[in-house]
KEDO-123320 format. One record per residue (C-alpha): x, y, z. Coordinates in steps of 0.1 Angstrom, whole numbers, plus 5000, padded with zeros to 4 digits. Example, Ala and Ser with C-alpha at 12.3 -4.5 7.8 and 13.67 -1.06 7.14 Angstrom:
% residues 2
512349555078/513749895071/
END
This chain:
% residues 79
515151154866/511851364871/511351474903/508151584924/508151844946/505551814977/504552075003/504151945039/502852165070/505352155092/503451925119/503251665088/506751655083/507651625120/505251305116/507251205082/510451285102/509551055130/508550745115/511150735086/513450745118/511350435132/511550275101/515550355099/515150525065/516050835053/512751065049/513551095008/513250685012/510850685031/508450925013/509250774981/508350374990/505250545009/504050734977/505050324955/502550154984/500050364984/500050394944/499850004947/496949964969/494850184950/495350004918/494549674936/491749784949/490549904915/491049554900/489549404933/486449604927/486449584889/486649204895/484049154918/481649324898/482549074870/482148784898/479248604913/478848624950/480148284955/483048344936/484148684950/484348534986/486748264973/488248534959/488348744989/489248415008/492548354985/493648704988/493248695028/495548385027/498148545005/498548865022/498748735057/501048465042/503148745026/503148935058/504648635080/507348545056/505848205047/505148235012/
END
């Protein structure tokens, strides 16, 4: 499996250290669904933006207004 290796000050990993701890994962876990997330928001925010360029105004605050609702939905376990 390829493998990345990534330098951290040693302040940064303290950081790393502590909240992989909070978050009861190891810091190889931790880094690793960190690294997924952030991959993940950036290409959503791509399509967001590529979207709403394609969108009238009216339609991008539906738009907006849908995506609200499903991530606050997703955060509380309700959908």
């Amino acid at each position: 499996m390829p493998a990345l290796n990534v330098s951290f000050t040693e302040a940064e990993l303290t950081r790393i250290r502590r909240a992989a701890a909070s978050a009861g994962l190891p810091v190889k876990g931790f880094v690793h669904a960190a690294a997924l997330d952030r991959a993940l928001a950036v290409t959503l925010e791509a399509g967001y933006r590529h979207m709403s360029r394609a969108l009238g105004r009216a339609e991008e605050t539906a738009l907006a207004d849908r995506a609200t609702y499903f991530a606050v939905s997703a955060m509380e376990g309700s959908l």
